[in-house]
N, CA, C and O atoms as a printed pandas DataFrame, in Angstrom:
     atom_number atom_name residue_name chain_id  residue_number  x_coord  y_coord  z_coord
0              1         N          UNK        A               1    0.822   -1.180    0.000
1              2        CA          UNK        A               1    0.000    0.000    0.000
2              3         C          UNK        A               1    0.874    1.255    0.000
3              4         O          UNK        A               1    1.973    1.196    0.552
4              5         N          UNK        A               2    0.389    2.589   -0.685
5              6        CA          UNK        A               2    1.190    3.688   -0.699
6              7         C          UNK        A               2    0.574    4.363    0.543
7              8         O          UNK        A               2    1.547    5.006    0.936
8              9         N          UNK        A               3   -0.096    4.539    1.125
9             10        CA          UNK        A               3   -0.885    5.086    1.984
10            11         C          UNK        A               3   -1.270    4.212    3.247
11            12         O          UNK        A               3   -1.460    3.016    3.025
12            13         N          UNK        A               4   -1.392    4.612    4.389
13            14        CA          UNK        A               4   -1.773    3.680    6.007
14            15         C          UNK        A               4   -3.377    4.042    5.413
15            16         O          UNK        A               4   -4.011    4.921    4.829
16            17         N          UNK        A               5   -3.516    2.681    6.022
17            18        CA          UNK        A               5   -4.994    2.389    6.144
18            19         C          UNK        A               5   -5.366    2.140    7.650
19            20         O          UNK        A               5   -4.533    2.198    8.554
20            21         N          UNK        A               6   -6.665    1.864    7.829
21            22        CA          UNK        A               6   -6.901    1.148    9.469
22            23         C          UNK        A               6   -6.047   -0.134    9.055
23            24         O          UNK        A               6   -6.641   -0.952    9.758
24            25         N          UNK        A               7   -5.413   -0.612    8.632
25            26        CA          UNK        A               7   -5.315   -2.011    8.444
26            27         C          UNK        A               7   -3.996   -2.431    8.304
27            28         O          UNK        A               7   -3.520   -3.546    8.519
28            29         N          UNK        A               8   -3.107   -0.737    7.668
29            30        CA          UNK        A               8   -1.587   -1.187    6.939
30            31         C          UNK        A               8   -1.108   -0.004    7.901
31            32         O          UNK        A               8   -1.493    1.124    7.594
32            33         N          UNK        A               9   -0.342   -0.144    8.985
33            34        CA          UNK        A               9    0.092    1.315    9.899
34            35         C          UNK        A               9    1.239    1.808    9.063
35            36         O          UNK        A               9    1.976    1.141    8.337
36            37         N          UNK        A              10    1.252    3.088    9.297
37            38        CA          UNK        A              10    2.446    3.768    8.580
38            39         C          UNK        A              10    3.948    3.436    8.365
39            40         O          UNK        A              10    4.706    3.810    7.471
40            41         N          UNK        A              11    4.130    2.764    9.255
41            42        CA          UNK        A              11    5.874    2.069    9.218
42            43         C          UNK        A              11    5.540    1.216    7.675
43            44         O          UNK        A              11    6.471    0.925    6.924
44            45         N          UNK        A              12    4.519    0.977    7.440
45            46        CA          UNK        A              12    4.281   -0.479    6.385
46            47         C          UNK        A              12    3.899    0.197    5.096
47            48         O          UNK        A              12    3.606   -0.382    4.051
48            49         N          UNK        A              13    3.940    1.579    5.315
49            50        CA          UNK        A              13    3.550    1.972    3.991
50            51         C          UNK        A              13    4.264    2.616    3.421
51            52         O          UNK        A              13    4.977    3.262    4.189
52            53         N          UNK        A              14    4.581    2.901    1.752
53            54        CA          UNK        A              14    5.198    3.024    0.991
54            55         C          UNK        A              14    5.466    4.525    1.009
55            56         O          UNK        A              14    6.530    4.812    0.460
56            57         N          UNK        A              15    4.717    5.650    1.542
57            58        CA          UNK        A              15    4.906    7.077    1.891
58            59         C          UNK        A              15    5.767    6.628    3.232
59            60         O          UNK        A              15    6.934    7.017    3.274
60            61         N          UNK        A              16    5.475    6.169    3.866
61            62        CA          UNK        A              16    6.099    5.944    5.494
62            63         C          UNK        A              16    7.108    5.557    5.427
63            64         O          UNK        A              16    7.683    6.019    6.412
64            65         N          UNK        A              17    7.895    4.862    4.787
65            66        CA          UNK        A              17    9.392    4.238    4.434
66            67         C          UNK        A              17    9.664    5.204    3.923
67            68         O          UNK        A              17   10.542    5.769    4.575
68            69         N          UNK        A              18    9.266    5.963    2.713
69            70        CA          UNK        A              18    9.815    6.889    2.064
70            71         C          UNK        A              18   10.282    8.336    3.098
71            72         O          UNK        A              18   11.192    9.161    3.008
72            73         N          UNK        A              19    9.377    8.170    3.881
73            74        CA          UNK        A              19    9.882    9.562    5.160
74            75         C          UNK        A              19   11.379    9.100    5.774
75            76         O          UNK        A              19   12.310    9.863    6.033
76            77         N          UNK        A              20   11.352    7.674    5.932
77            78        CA          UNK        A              20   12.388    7.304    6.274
78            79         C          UNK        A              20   13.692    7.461    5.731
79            80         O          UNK        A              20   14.660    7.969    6.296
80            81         N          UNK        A              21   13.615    6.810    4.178
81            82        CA          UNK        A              21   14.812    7.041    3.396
82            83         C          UNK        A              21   15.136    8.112    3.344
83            84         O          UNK        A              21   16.356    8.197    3.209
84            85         N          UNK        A              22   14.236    9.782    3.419
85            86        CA          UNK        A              22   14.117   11.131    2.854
86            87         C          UNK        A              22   15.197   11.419    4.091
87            88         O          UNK        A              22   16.276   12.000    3.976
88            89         N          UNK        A              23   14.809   11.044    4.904
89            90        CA          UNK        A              23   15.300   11.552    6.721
90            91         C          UNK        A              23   16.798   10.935    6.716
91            92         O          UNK        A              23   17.599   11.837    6.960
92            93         N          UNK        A              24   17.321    9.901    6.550
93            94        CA          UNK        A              24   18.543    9.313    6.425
94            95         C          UNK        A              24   19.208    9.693    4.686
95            96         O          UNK        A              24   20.192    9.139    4.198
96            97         N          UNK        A              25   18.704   10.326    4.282
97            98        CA          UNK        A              25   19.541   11.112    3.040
98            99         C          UNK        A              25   19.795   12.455    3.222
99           100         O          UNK        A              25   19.001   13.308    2.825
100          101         N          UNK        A              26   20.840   12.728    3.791
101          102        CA          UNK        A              26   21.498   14.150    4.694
102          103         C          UNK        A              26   22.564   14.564    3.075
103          104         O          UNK        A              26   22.929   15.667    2.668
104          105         N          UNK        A              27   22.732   13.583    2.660
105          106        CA          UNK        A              27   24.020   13.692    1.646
106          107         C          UNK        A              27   23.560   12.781    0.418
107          108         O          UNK        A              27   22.800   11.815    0.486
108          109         N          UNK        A              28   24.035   13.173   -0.449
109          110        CA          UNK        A              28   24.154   12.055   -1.643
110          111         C          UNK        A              28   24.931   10.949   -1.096
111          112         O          UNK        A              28   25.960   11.101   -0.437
112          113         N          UNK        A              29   24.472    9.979   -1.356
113          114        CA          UNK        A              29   24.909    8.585   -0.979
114          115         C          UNK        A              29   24.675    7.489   -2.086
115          116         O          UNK        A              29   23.839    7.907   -2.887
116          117         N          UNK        A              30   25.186    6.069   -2.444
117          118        CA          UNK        A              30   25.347    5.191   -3.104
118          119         C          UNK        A              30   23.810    4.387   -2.680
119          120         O          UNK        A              30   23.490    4.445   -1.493
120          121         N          UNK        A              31   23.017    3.757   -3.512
121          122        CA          UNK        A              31   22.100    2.490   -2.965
122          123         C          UNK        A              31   22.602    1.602   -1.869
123          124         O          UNK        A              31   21.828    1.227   -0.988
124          125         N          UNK        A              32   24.082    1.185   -1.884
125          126        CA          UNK        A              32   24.205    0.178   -1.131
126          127         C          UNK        A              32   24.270    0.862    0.284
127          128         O          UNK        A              32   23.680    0.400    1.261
128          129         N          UNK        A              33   25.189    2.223    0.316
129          130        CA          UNK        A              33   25.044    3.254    1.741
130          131         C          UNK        A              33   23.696    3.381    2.294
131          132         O          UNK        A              33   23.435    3.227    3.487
132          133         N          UNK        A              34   22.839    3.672    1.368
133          134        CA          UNK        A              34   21.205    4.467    2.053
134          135         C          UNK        A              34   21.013    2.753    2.346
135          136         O          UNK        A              34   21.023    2.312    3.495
136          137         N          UNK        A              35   20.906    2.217    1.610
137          138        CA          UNK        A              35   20.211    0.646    2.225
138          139         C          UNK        A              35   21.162    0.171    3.564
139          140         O          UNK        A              35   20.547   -0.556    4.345
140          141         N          UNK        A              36   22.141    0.384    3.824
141          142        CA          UNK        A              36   23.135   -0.650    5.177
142          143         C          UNK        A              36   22.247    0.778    5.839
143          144         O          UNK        A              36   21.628    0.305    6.793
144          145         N          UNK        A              37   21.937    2.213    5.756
145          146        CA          UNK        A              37   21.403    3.243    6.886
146          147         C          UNK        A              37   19.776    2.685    7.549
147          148         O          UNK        A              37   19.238    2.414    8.623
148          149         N          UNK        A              38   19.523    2.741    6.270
149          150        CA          UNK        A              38   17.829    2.267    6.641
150          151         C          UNK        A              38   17.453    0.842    6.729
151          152         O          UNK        A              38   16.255    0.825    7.013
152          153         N          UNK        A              39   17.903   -0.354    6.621
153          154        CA          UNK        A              39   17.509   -1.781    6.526
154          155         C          UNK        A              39   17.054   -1.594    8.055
155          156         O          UNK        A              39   15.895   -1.960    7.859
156          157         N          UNK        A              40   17.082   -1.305    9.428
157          158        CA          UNK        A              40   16.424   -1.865   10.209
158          159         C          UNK        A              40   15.281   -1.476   10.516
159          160         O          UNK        A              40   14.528   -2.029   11.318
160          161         N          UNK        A              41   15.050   -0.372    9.818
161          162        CA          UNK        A              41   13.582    0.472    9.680
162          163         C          UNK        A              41   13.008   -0.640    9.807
163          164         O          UNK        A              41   13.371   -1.787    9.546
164          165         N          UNK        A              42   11.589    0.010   10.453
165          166        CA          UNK        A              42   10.529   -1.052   10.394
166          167         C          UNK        A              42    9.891   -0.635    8.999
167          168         O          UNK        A              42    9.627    0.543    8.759
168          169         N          UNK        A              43    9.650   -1.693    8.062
169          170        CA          UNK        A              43    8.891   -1.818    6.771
170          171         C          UNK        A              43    9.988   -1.576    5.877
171          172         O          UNK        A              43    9.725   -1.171    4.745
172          173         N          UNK        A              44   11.350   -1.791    6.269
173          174        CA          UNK        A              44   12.389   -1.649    5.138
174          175         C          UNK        A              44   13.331   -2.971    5.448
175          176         O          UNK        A              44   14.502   -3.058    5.079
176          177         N          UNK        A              45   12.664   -3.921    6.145
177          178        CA          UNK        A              45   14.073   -5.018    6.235
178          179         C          UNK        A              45   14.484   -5.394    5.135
179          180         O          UNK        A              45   15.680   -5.619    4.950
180          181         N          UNK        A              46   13.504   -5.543    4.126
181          182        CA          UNK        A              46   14.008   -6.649    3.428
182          183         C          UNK        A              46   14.109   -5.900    1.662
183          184         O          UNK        A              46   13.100   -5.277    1.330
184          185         N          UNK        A              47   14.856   -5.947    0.987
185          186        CA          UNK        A              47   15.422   -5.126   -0.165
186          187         C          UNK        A              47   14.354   -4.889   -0.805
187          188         O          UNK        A              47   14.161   -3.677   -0.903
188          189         N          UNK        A              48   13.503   -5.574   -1.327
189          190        CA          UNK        A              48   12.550   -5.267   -2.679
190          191         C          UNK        A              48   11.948   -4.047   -1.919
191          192         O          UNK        A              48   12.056   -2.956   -2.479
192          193         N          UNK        A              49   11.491   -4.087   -1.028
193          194        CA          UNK        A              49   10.129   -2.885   -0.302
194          195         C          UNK        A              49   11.384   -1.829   -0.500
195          196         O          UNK        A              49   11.061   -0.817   -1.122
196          197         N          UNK        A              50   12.797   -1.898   -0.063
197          198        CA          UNK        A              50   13.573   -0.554   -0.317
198          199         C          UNK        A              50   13.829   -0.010   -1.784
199          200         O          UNK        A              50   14.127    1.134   -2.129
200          201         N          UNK        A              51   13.641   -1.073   -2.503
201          202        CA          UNK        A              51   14.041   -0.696   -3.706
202          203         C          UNK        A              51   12.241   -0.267   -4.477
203          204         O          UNK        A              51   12.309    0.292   -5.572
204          205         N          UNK        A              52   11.285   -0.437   -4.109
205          206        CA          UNK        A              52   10.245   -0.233   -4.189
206          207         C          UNK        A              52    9.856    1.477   -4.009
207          208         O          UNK        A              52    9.275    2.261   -4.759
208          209         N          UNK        A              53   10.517    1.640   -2.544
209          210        CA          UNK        A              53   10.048    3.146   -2.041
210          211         C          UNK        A              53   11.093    4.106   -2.919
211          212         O          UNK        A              53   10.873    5.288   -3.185
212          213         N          UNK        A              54   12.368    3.291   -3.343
213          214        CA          UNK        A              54   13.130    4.753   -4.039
214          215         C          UNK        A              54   12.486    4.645   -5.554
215          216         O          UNK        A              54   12.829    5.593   -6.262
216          217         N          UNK        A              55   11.680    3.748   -6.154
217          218        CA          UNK        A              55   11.145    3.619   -7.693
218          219         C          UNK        A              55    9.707    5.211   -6.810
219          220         O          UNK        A              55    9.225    6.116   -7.490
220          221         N          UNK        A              56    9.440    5.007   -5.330
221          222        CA          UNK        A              56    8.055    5.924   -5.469
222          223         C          UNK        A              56    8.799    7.083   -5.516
223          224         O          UNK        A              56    8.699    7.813   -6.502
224          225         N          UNK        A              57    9.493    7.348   -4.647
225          226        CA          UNK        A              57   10.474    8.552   -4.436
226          227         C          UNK        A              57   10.854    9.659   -5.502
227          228         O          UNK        A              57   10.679   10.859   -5.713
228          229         N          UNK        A              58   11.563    8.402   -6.123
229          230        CA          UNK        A              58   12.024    8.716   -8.025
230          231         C          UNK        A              58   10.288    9.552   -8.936
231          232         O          UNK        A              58   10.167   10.490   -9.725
232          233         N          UNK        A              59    9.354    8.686   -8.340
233          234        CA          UNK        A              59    8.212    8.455   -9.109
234          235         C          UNK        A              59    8.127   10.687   -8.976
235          236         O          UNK        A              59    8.255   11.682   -9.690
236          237         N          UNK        A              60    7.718   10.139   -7.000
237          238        CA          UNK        A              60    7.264   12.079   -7.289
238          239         C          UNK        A              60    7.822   12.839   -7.457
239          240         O          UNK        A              60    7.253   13.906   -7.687
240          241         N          UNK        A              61    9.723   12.773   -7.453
241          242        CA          UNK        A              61   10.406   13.740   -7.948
242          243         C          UNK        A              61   11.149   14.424   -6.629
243          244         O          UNK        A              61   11.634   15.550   -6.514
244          245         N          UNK        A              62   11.046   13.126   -5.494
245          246        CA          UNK        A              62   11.547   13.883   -4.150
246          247         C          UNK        A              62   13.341   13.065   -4.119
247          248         O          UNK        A              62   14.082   13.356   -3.180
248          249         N          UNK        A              63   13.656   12.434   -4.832
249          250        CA          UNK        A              63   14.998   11.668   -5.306
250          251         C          UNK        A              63   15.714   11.875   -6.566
251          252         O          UNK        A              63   14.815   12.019   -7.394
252          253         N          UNK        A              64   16.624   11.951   -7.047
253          254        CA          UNK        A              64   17.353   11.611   -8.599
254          255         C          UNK        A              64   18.518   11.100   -8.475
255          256         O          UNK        A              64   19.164   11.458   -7.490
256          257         N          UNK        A              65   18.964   10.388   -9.166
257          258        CA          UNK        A              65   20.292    9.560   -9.253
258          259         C          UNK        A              65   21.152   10.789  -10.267
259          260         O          UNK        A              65   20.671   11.190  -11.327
260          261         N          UNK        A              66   22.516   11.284   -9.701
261          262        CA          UNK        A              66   23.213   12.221  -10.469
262          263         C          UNK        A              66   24.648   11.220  -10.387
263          264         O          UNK        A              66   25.022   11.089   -9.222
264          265         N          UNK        A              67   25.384   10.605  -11.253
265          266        CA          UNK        A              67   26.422   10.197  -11.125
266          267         C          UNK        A              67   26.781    9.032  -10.104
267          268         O          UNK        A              67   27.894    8.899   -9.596
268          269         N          UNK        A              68   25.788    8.284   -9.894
269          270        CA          UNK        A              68   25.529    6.863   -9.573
270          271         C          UNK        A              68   25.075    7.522   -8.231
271          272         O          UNK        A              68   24.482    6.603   -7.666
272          273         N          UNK        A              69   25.030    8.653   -7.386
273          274        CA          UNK        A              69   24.240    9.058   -6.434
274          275         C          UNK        A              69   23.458    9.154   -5.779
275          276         O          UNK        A              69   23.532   10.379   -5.681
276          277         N          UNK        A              70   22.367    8.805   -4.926
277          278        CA          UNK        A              70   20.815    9.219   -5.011
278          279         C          UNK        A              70   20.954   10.484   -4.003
279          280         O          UNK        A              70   21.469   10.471   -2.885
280          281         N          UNK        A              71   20.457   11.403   -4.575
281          282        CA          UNK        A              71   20.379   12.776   -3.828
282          283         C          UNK        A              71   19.162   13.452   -3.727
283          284         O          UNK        A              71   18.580   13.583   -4.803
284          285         N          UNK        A              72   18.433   14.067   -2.432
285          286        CA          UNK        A              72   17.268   14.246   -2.391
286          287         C          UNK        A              72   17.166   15.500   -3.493
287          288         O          UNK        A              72   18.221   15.719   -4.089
288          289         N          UNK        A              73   16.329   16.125   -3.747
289          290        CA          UNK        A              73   15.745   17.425   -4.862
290          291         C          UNK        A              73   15.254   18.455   -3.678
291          292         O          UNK        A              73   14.445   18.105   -2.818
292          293         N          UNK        A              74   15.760   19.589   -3.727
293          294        CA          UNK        A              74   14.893   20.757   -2.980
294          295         C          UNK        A              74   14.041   21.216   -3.640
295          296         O          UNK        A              74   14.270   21.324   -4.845
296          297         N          UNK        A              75   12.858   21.618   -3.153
297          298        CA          UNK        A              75   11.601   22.055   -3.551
298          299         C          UNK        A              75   12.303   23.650   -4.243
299          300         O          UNK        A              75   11.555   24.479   -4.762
């Protein structure tokens, strides 16, 4: 789910991880860096859901990869 429901609490949802990754990206960093920062998140143990939230991330334009990088975008 992209959104908490009564049913899916926010740690489990795909905006809610994404607060996470946003919050532990202080710097441009490599995939394998942001993933060893965030894997113990709750709703990020396991790779696909991480690699999931940076495809949403990417999606709204709050991420971009510059030179194998992922670096957040300022508004």
């Amino acid at each position: 789910m992209i959104l908490p429901t009564k049913h899916v609490d926010l740690d489990h949802a795909v905006i809610g991880a994404g607060s996470v990754v946003l919050n532990n990206l202080h710097t441009p960093q490599t995939v394998t860096s942001l993933w060893n920062r965030v894997r113990q998140a709750p709703g990020l143990t396991v790779y696909w859901r991480f690699v999931l939230v940076l495809d949403f991330l990417y999606a709204i334009g709050a991420v971009e990869l510059v030179d194998g990088l992922i670096r957040r975008n300022r508004p």
